[in-house]
Gaussian input, Z-matrix of N, CA and C with variables (Angstrom, degrees):
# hf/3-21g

backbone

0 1
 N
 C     1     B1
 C     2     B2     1     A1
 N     3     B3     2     A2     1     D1
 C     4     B4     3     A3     2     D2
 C     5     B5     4     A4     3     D3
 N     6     B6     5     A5     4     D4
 C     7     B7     6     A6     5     D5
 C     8     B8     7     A7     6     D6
 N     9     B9     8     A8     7     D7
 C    10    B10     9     A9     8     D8
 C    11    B11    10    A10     9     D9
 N    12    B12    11    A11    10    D10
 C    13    B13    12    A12    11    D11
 C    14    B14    13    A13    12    D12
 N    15    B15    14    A14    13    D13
 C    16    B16    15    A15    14    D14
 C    17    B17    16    A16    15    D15
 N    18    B18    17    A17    16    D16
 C    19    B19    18    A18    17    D17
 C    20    B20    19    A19    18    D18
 N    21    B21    20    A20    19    D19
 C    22    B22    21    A21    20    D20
 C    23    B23    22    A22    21    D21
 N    24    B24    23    A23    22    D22
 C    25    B25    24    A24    23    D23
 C    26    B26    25    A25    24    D24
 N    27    B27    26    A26    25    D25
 C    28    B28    27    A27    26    D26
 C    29    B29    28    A28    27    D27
 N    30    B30    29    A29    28    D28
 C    31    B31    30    A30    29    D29
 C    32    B32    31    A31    30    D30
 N    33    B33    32    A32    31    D31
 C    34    B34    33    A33    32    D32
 C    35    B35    34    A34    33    D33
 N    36    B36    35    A35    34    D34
 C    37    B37    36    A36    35    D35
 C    38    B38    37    A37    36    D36
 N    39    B39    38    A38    37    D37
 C    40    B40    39    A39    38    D38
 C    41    B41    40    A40    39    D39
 N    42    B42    41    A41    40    D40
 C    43    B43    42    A42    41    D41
 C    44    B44    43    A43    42    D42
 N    45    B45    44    A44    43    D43
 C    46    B46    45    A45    44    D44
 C    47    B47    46    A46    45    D45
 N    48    B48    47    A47    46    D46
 C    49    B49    48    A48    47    D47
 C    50    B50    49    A49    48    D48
 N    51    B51    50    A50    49    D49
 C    52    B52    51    A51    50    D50
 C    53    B53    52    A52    51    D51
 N    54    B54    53    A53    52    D52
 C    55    B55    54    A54    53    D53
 C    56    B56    55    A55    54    D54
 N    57    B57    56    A56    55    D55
 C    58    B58    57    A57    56    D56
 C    59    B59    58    A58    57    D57
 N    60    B60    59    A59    58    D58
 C    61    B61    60    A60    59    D59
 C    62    B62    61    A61    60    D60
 N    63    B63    62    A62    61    D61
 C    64    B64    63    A63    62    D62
 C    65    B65    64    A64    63    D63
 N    66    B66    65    A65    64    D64
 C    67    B67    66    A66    65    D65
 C    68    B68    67    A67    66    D66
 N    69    B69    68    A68    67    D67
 C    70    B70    69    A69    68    D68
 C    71    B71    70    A70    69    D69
 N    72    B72    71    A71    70    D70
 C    73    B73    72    A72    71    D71
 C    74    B74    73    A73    72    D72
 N    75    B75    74    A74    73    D73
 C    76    B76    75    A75    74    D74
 C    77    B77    76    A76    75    D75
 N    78    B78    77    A77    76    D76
 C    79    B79    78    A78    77    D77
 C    80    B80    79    A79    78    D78
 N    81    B81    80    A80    79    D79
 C    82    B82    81    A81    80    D80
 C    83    B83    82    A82    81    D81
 N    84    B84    83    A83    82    D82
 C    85    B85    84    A84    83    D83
 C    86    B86    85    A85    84    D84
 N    87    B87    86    A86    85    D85
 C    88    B88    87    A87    86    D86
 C    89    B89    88    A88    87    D87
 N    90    B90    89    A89    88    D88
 C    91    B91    90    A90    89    D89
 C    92    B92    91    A91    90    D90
 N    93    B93    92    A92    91    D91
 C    94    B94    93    A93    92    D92
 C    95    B95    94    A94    93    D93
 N    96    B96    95    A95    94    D94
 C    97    B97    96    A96    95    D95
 C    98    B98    97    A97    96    D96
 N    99    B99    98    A98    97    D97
 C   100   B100    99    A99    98    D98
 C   101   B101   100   A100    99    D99
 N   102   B102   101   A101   100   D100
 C   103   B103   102   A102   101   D101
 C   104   B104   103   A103   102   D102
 N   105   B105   104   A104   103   D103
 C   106   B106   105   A105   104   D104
 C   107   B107   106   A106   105   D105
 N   108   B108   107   A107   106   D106
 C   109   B109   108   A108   107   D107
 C   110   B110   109   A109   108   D108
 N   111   B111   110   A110   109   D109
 C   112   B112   111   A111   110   D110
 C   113   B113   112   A112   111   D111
 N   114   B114   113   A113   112   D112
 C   115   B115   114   A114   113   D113
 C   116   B116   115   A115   114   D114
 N   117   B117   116   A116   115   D115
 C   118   B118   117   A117   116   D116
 C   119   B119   118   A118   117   D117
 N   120   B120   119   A119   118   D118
 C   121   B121   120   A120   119   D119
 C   122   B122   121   A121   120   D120
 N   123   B123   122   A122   121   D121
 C   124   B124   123   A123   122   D122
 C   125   B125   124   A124   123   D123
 N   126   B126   125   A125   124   D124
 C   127   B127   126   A126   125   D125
 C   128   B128   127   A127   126   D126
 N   129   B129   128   A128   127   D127
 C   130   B130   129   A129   128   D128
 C   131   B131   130   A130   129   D129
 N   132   B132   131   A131   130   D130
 C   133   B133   132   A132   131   D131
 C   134   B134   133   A133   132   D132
 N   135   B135   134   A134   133   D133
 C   136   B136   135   A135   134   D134
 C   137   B137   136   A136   135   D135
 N   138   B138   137   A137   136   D136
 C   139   B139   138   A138   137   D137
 C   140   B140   139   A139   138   D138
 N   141   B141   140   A140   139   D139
 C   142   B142   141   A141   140   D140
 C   143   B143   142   A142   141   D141
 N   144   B144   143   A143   142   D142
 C   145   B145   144   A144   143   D143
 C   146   B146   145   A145   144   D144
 N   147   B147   146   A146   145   D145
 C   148   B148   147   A147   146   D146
 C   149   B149   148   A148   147   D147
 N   150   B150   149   A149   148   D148
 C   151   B151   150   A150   149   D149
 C   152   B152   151   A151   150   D150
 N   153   B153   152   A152   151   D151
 C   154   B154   153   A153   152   D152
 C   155   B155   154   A154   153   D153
 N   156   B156   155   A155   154   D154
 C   157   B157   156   A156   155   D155
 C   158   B158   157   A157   156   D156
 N   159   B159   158   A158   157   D157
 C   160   B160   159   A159   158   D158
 C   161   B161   160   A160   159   D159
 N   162   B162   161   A161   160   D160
 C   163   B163   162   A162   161   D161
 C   164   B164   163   A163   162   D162
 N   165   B165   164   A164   163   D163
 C   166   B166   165   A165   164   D164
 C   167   B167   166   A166   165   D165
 N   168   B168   167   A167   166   D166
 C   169   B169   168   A168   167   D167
 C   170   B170   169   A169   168   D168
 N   171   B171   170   A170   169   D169
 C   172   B172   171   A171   170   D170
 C   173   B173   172   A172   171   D171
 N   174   B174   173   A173   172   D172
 C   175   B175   174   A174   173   D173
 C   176   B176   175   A175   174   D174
 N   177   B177   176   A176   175   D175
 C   178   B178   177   A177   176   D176
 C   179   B179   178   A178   177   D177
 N   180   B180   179   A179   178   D178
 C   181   B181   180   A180   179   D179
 C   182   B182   181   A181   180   D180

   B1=1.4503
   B2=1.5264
   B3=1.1055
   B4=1.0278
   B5=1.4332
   B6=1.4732
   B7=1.2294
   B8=2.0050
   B9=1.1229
   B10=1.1473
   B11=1.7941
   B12=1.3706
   B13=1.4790
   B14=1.5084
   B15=1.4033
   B16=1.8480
   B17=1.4836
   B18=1.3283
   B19=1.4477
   B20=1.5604
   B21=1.1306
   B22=1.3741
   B23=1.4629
   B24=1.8518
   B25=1.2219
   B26=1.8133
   B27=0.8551
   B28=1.1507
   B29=1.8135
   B30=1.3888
   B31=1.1261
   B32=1.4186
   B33=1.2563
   B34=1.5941
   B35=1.7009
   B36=1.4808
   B37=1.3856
   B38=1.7987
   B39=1.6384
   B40=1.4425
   B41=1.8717
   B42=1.7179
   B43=1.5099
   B44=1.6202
   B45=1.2171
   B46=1.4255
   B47=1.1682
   B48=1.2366
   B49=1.8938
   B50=1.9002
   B51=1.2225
   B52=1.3358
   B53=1.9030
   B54=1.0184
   B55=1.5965
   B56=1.6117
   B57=1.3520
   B58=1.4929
   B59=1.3226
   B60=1.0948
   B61=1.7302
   B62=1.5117
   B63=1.0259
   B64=1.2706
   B65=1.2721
   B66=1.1198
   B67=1.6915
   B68=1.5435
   B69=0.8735
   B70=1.7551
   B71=1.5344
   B72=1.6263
   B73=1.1654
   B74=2.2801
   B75=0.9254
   B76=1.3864
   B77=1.6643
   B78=1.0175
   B79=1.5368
   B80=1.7148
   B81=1.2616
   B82=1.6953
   B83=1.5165
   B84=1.4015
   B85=1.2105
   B86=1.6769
   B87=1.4842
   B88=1.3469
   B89=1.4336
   B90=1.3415
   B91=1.5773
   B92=1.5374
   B93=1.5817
   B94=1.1795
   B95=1.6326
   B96=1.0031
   B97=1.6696
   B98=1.4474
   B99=1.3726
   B100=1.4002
   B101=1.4831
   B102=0.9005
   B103=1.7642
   B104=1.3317
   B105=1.4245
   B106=1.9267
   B107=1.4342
   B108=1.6339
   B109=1.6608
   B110=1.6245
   B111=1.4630
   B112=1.5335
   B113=1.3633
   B114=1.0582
   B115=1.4012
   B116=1.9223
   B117=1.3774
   B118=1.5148
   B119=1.3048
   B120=2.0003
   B121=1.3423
   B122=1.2342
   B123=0.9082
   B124=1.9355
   B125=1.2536
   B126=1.4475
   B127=2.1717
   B128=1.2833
   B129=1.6757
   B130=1.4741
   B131=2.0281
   B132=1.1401
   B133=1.4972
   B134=1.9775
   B135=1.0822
   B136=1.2393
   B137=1.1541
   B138=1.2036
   B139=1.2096
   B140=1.3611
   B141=1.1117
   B142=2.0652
   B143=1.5843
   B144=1.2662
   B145=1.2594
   B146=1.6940
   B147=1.0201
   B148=1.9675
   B149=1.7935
   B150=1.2453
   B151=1.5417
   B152=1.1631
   B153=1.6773
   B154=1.3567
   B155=1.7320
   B156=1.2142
   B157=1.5630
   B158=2.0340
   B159=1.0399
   B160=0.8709
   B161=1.9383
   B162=0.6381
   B163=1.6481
   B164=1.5579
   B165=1.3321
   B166=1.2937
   B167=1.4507
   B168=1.4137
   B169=1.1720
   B170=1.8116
   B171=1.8286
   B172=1.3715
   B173=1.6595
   B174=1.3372
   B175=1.7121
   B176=1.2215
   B177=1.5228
   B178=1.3740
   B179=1.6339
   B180=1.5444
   B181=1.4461
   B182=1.4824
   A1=109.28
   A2=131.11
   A3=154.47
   A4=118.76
   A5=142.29
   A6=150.00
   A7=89.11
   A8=125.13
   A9=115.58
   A10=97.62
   A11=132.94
   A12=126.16
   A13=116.87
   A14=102.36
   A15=100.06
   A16=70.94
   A17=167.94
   A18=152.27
   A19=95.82
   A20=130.26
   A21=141.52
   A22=99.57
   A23=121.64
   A24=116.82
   A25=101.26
   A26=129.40
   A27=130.92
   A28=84.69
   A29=113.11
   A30=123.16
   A31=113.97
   A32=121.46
   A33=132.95
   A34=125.06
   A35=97.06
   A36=117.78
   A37=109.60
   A38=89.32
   A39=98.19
   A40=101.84
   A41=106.60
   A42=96.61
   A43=111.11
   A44=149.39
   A45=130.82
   A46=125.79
   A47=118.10
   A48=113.24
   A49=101.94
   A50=115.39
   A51=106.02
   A52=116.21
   A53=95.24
   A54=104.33
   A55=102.54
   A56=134.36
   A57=127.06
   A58=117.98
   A59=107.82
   A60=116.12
   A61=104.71
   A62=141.27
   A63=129.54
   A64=136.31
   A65=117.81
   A66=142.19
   A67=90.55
   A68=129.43
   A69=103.82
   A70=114.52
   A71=99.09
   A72=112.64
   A73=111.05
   A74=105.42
   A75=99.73
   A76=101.69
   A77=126.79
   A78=131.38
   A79=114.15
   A80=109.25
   A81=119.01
   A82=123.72
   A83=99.87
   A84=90.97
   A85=120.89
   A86=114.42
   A87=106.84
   A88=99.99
   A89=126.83
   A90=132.96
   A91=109.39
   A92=113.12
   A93=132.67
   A94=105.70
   A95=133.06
   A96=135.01
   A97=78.97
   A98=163.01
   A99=145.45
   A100=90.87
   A101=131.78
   A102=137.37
   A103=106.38
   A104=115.06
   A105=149.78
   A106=79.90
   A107=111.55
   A108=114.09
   A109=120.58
   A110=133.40
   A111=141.31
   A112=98.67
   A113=142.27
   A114=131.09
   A115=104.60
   A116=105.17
   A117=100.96
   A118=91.90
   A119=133.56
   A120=111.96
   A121=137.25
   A122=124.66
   A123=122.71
   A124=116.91
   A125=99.72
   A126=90.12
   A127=143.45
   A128=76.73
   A129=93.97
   A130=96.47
   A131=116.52
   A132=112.28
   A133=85.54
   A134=132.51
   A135=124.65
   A136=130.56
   A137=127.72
   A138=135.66
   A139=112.67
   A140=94.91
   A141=105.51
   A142=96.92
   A143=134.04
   A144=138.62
   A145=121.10
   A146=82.78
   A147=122.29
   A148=93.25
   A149=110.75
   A150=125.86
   A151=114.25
   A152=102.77
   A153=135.58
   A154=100.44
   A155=127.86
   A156=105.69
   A157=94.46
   A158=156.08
   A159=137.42
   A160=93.02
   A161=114.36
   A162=121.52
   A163=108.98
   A164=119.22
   A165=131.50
   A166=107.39
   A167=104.92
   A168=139.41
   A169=118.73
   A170=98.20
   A171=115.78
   A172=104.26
   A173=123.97
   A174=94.63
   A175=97.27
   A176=107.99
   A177=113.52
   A178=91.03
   A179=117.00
   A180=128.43
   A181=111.93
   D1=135.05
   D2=170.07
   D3=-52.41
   D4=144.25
   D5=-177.21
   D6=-65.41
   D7=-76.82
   D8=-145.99
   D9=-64.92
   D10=-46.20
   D11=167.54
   D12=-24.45
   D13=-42.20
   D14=-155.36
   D15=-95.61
   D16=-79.17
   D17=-159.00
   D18=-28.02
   D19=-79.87
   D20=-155.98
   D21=-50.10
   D22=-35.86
   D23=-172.64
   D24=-81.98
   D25=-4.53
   D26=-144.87
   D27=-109.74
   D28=-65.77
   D29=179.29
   D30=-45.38
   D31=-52.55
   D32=168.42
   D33=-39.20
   D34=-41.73
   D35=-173.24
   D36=-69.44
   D37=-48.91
   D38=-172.66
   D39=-72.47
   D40=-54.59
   D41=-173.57
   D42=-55.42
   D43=-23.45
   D44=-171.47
   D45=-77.45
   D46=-38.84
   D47=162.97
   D48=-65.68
   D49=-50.22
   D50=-177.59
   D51=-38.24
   D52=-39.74
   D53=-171.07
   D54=-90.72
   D55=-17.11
   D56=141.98
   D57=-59.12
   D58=-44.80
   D59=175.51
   D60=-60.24
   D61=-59.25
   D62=174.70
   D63=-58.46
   D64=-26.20
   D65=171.56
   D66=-79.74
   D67=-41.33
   D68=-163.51
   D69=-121.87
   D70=2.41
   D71=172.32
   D72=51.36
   D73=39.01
   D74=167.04
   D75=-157.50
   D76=173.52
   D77=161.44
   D78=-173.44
   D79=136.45
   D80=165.54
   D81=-84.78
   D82=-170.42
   D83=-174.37
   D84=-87.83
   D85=10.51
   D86=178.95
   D87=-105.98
   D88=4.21
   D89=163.65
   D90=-68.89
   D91=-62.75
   D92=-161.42
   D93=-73.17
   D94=-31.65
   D95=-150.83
   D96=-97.03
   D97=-10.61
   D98=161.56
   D99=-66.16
   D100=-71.18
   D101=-162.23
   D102=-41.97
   D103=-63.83
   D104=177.35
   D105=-22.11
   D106=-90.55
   D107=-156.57
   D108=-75.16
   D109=-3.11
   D110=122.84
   D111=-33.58
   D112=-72.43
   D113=-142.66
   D114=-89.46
   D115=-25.19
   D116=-164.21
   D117=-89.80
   D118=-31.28
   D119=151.67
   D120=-76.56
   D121=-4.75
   D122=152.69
   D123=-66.74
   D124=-50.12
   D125=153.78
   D126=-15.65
   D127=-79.89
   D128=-172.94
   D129=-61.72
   D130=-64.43
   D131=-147.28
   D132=-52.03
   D133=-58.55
   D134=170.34
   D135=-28.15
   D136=-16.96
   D137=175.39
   D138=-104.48
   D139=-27.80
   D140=-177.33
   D141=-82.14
   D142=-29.99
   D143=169.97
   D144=-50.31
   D145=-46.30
   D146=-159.07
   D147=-72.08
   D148=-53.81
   D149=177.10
   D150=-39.93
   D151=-78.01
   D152=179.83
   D153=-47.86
   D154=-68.92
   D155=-165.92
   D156=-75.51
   D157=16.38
   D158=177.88
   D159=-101.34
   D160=-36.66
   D161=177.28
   D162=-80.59
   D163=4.81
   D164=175.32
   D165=-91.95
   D166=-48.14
   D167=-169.15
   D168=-64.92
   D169=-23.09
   D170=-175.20
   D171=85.21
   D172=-2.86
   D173=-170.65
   D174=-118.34
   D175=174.24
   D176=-140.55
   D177=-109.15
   D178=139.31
   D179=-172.14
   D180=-79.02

């Protein structure tokens, strides 16, 4: 799969409860915890990214 596919899946995942959430203005926790772990793995790999070229880079994090 392709970088921009898994964006689009990624994006999809997160926008559809968001857009229940807005229409009905409330949400639990089995709404929210799809979004939660989208965001805590874009994190992380963002950060693991972020590391890696800074240690590429020689300087110290």
């Amino acid at each position: 799969m392709d970088k921009r596919r898994i964006a689009g899946l990624a994006t999809a995942t997160v926008a559809a409860p968001l857009v229940m959430l807005g229409l009905t203005g409330t949400a639990n926790a089995a709404e929210i915890t799809p979004i939660a772990e989208v965001v805590d793995g874009t994190v992380a790999d963002l950060s693991s990214t972020i590391g890696a070229v800074v240690d590429a880079l020689g300087f110290e994090a």
